[in-house]
N, C-alpha and C positions, 0 to 999 in steps of 0.2 A: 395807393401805390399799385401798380403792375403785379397781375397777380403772378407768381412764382412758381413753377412745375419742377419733378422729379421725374425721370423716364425709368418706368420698373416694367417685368414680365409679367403679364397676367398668369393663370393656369393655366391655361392654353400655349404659352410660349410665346404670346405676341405681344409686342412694347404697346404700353400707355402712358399718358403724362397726368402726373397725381398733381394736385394743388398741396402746395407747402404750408402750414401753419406757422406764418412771418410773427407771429404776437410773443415777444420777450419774453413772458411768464412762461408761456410754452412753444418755446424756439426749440428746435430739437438740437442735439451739440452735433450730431454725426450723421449723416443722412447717406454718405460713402455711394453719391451719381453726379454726377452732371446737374446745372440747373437751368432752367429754360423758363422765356416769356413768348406769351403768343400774342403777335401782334397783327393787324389787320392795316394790310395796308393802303390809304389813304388813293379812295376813287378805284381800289379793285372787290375783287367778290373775294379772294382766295385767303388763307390766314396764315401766317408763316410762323413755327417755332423756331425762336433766335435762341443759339445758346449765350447764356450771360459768364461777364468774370468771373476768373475764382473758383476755386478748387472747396471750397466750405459754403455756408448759409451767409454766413457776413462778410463773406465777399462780395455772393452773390447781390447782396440787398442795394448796397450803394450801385451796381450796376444797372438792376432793375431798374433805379430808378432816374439815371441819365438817363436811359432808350424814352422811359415813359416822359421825360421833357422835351426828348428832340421828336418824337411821333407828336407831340403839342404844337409843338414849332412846327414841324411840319402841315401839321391840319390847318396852323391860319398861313399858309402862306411862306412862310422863310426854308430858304435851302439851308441845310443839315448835312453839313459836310460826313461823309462815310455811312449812314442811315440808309440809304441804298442799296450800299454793300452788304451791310449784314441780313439785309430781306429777300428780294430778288434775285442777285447772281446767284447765292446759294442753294439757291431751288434745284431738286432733283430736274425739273421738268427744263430750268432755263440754263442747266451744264450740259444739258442734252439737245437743247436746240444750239447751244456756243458749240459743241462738238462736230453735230450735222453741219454748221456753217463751212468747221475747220477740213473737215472729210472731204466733201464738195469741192473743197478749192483747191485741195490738195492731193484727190486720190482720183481714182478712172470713176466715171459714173457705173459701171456695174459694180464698184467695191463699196462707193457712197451708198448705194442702194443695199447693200448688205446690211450694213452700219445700222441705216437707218430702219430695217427692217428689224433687227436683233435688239436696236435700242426701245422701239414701240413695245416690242412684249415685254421687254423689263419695264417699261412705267406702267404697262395695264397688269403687270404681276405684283410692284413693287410698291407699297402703301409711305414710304416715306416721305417726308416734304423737303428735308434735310439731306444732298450725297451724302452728306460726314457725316447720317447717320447707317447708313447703306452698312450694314454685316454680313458677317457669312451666311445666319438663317438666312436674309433678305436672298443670296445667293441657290442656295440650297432648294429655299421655296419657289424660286425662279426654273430650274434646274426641273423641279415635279411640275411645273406649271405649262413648260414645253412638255414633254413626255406625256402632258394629258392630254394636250391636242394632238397626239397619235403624229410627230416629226421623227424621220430617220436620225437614229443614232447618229449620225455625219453631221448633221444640220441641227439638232440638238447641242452638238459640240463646238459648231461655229458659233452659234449664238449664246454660246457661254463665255467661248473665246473673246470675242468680239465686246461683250458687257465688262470681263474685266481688265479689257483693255482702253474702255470709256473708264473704267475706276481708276485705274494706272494714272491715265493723263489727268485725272481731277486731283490726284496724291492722295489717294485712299487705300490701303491694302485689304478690308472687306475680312481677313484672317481667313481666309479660302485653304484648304489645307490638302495635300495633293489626291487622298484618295475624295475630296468632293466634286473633281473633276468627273466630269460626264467621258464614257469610254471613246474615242474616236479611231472609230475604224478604218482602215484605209481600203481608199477603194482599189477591186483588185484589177490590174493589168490587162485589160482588155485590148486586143486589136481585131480589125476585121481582116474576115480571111481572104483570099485571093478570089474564091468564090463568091464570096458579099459583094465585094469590090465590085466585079464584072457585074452582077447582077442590075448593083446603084448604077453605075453607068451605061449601061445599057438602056436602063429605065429615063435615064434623066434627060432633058431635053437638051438642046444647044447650050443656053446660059446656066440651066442646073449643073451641066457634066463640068461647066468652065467653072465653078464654085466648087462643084465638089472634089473637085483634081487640084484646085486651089489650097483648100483644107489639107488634102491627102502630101502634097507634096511640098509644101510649106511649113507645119505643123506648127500653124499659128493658129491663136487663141479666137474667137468666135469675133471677141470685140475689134481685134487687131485687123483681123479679114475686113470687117463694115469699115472703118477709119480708113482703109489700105486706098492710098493715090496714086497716079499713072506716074505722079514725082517720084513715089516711093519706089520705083522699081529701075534698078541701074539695067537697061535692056542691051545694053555692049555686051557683059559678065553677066549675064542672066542668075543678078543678085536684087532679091528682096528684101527691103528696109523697112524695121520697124521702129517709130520715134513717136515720143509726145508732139501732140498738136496743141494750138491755142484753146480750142474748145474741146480737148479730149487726154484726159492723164491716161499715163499709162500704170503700172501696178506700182511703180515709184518713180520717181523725179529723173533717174538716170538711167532707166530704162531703154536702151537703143541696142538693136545687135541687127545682125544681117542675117542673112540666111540663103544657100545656095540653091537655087531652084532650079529642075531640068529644062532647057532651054527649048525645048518645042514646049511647053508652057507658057514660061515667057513671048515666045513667039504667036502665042494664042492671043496674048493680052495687049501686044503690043498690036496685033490685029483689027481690036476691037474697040484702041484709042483711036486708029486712021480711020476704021471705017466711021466712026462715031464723031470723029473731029473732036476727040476730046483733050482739055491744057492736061498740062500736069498738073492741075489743083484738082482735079474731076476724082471723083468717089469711083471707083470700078467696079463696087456691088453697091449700089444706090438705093435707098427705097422710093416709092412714088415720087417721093417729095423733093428729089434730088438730096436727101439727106444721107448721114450712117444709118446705116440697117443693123436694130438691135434686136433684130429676131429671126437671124439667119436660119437657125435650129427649124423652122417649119418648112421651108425647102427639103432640108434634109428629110422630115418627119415625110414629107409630100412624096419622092421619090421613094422611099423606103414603104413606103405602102401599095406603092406602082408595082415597085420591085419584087414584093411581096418578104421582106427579109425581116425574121422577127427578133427577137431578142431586143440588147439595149443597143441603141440606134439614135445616136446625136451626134454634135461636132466636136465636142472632145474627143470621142473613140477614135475619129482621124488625128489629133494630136496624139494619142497614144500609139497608132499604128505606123505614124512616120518617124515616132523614136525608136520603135522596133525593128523597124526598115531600115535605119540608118545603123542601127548600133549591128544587126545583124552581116550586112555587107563589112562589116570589118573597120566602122569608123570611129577613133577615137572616140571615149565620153567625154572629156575633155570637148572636143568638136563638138558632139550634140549637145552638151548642156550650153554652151553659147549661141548650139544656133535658138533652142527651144527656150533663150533665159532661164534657165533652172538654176538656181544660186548652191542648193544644197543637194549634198552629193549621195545623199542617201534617197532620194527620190528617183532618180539617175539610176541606181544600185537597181533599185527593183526591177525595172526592167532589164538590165541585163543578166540577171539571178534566171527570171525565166524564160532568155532566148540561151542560155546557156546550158539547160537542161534538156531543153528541145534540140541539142546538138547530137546527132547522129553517134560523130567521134565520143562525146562525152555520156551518153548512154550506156554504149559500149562497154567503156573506164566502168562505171558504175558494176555495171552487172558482173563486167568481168571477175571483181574483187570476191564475187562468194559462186563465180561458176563449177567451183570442188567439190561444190555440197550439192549440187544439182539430181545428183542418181543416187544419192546415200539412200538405202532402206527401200528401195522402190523394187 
């Protein structure tokens, strides 16, 4: 018969699977785990512990030993109806490639690529063969195992996010408990000043200053810009459209808003369709290949080095700059969160928290409130 395992802690805290003593005389009555067979499956290298029926040893045994008939049947030849399922789908490694498929088809390729990057370090952290054995150690150890390759705090907390949210969709809860989460720091409010600005553009050439005034006064996402077509843009209402394409998701399924752009912009782009002769299906920032361009960020990095402008210096800080810009001229939030997609109203909040403190009038207020105490004792 199939031989029969218990899953216990070693001293070390790390799961093993013990071989069971199946002989009547010395059955043990309560063994109080789980019981498993390791079976090897039929023309692979890799060996899978299946859990068996049964909550007791004698449960367990009649279970043991269908698997151990149908892996028979299987080796000469006959399909085994459901013998599939309990080997292979199960695998840590093959709910992980069923997931990558599912991200892929369903999310933007810069979020697939997150996924799949956060899911790699959990299977070279994660010693399981079994998700449904995947625990919170499993998690925790995951958790020290980033932090040992020296990842920011931020990124550390994605890729924890991102793992138990692979656990979620396999229906695993892991018993994760709040303070095991990794701290996620938010990043702080950056814009660039009006002096940066001048700088970038001045440094940038003809089609750099046309990307980077793109960025700045659209305050769309990096991907959004590469995907962006001469369709997307209504050039009557010098309004810019953001929509999923057939080859390109956007951060979800229903993802479309507009967004008002200054019309000697518009005016710029609509320029450089005539002069180009390009349809409206044509890419506006293209890379060689007439494709999306998913590495806009090195233009930026290219002029900002012309520029000489140091600090942090990429294409979100123009998304963050043209929420500050907009919220600052006095436009609803309500209004920028549509134009920028921002769903949640606290991400929204912070930038206005500190264009509101930066207010002249509201400084004022501030100080005024303890201007009394000012000469006491002096």
């Amino acid at each position: 018969m199939t031989t029969i395992y218990r899953r216990v802690k070693n001293d070390a805290g790390k799961w093993r699977y013990i071989a069971v003593n199946t002989g009547k005389d010395r059955r043990p009555e309560n063994l109080g785990s789980r019981f498993y067979a390791r079976v090897k499956r039929v023309g692979a290298k890799w060996q899978s512990w299946i859990p068996l029926d049964g909550d007791t040893l004698e449960q367990a045994i009649p279970s043991a030993e269908k698997l151990e008939e149908g892996m028979a049947a299987k080796a000469a030849g006959f399909d085994v109806a459901g013998l599939e399922d309990v080997s292979a789908p199960d695998k840590l490694t093959a709910k992980i490639a069923k997931y990558a498929e599912e991200t892929k088809a369903n999310k933007s390729a810069a979020t697939h690529r997150l996924y799949r990057d956060s899911l790699n370090y959990f299977a070279e952290s994660c010693k399981r063969v079994l998700v449904a054995d995947v625990d919170r150690e499993d998690m925790l150890r995951f958790k020290t195992f980033l932090y040992d390759k020296e990842l920011a705090e931020r990124t550390v907390a994605n890729h924890f996010l991102n793992v138990m949210t692979f656990l979620k969709w396999c229906g695993i809860k892991a018993g994760v408990k709040k303070g095991d989460w990794p701290v996620r720091e938010e990043r702080e409010v950056e814009e660039y000043s009006t002096a940066e600005l001048t700088a970038l553009l001045k440094a940038a050439r003809p089609d750099e200053r046309l990307l980077l005034n793109s960025f700045l006064c659209s305050g769309m996402r990096s991907g959004e810009i590469g995907h962006l077509t001469y369709g997307d843009i209504d050039f009557e209402r010098s309004i810019w459209i953001v929509r999923p394409k057939a080859e390109w998701k956007t951060k979800t399924q229903t993802a479309r808003r507009e967004i008002p752009v200054p019309s000697w912009l518009t005016a710029k782009i609509l320029e450089r369709k005539q002069s180009g002769k390009w349809t409206n299906a044509g890419l506006i920032f293209p890379n060689t290949l007439d494709a999306p361009d998913e590495n806009l960020l090195r233009f930026v990095k290219r002029v900002a080095k012309r520029a000489k402008v140091t600090g942090r210096v990429d294409d979100h800080k123009f998304r963050s700059t043209a929420i500050t810009r907009w919220l600052r001229e006095g436009n609803s939030v309500q209004d920028v969160m549509t134009w920028v997609g921002h769903k949640n109203l606290k991400v929204i909040l912070r930038y206005l928290a500190k264009i509101n403190i930066r207010k002249p009038e509201n400084r004022h207020k501030a100080e005024q409130a303890f201007a009394e105490f000012a000469n006491i004792g002096d």
